[in-house]
C-alpha positions in Angstrom: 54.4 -105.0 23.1 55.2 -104.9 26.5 54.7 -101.6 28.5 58.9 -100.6 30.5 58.0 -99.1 34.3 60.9 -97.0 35.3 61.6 -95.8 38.9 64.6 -93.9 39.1 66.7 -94.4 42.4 66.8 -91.8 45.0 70.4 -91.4 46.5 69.7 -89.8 50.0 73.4 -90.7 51.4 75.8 -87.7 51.8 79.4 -87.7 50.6 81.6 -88.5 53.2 85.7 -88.1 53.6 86.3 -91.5 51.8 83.8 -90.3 48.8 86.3 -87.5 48.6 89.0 -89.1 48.4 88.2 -91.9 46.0 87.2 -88.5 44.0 90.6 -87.0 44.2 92.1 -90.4 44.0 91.0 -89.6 40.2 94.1 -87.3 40.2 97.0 -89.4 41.1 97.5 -90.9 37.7 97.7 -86.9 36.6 100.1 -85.6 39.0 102.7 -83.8 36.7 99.3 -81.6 35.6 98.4 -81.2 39.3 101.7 -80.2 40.4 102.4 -77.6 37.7 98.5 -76.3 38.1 99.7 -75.7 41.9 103.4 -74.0 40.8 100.8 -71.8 38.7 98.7 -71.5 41.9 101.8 -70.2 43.8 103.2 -67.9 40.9 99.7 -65.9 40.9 99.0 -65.7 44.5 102.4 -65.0 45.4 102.5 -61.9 42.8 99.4 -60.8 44.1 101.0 -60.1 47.3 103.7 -58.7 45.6 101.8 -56.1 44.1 100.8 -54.6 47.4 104.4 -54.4 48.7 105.5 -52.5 45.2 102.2 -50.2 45.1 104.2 -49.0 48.4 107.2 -48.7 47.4 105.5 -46.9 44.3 103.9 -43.8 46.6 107.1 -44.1 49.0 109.6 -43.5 47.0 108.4 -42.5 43.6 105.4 -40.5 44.2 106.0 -39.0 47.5 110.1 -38.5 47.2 109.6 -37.1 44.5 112.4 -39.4 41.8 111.0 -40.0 38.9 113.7 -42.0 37.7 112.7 -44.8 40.2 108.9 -44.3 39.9 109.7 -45.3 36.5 111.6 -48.0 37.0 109.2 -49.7 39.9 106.1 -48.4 37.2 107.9 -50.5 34.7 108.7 -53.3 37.0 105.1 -53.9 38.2 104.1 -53.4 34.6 106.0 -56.8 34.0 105.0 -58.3 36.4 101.3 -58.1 35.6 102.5 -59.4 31.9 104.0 -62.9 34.2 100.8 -62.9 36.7 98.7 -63.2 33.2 100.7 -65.8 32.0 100.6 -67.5 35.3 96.5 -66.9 35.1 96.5 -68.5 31.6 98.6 -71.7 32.9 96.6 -72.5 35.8 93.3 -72.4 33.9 94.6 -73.9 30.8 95.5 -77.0 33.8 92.4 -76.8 35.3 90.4 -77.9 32.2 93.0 -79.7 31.2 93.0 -81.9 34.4 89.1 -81.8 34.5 89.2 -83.3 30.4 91.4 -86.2 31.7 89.4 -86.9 34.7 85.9 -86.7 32.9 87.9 -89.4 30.1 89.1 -91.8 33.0 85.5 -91.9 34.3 83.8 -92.5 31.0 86.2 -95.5 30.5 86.1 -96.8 33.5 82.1 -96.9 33.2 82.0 -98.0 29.7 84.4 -100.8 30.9 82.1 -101.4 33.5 78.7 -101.4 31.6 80.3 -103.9 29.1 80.2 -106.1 32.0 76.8 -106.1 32.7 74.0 -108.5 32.0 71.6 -108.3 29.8 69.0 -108.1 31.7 69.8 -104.6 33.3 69.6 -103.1 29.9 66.0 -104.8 30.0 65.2 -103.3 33.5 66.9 -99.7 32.8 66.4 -97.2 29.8 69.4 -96.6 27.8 68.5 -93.0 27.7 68.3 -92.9 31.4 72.0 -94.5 31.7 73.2 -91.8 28.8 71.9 -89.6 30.8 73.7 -90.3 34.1 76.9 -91.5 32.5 77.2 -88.0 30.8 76.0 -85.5 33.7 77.8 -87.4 36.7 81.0 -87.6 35.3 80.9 -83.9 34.1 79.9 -82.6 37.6 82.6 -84.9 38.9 84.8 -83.4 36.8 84.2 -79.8 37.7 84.8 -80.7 41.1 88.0 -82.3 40.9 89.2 -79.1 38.7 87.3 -76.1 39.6 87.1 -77.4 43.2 90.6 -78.0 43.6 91.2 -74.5 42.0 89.1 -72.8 44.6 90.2 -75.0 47.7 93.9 -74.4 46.7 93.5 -70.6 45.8 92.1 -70.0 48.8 95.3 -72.0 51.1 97.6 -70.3 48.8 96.2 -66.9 49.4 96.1 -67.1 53.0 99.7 -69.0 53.3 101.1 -66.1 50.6 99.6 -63.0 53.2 100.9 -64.3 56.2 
């Protein structure tokens, strides 16, 4: 029986712009999800602004004038809007693991296509377990940072586009 020797591969190159972009590149063939994950994205952030402006208007002319007619009425408007910013909440994650499902597929196909391709004698050089291994943790973490990470990049624009 002969004895397998095993060395796995140190990567010690750092992602650059065009690693990025191939990344997000995953995305294109998604775009309707993308661009209703970003409406979702503008819905919340945009509300969340709103709520400032209306927690004003709440003390100014409710609390502080005194009517308690329109503190009622601006009680019961910001009460539905919470009710659509939850909705809008439950959207955008419900695309963000959504898109990160569909990316994660792609990338298992493409690879499977890909290992198909291969000789035989790479199986013979490389453990199976070892390419299980990658195959199954790479294209997760790529995943979760074409969803999660485009979450938290575009949060952060549309927050600081929606308080200007």
């Amino acid at each position: 029986m002969s004895e397998i020797r095993f060395e796995e591969e140190e990567f010690t190159s750092q992602a650059n712009a065009g690693t990025l972009l191939r990344i997000l590149g995953l995305l294109r063939s998604h775009w309707k999800w993308v661009v209703g994950f970003i409406m979702a994205i503008f819905l919340v952030s945009f509300l969340d602004s709103a709520f400032t402006f209306i927690s004003k208007l709440i003390i100014d002319e409710g609390i502080i004038a005194g009517d308690y007619r329109r503190l009622l009425e601006l009680v019961v408007f910001y009460a539905s809007l919470i009710a659509v910013q939850a909705f809008g909440v439950f959207c955008f994650i419900a695309l963000t693991g959504i898109l990160g499902q569909r990316v994660q597929y792609d990338l298992r196909a493409r690879i499977f296509n890909h290992l198909q391709r291969l000789s035989f004698s790479y199986f013979d050089r490389t453990p199976v377990g070892w390419i299980m291994s990658r195959l199954t943790s790479d294209t997760q973490r790529i995943a979760e940072l074409v969803s999660w990470g485009l979450l938290d990049v575009t949060w952060a624009l549309v927050n600081i586009l929606t308080a200007l």
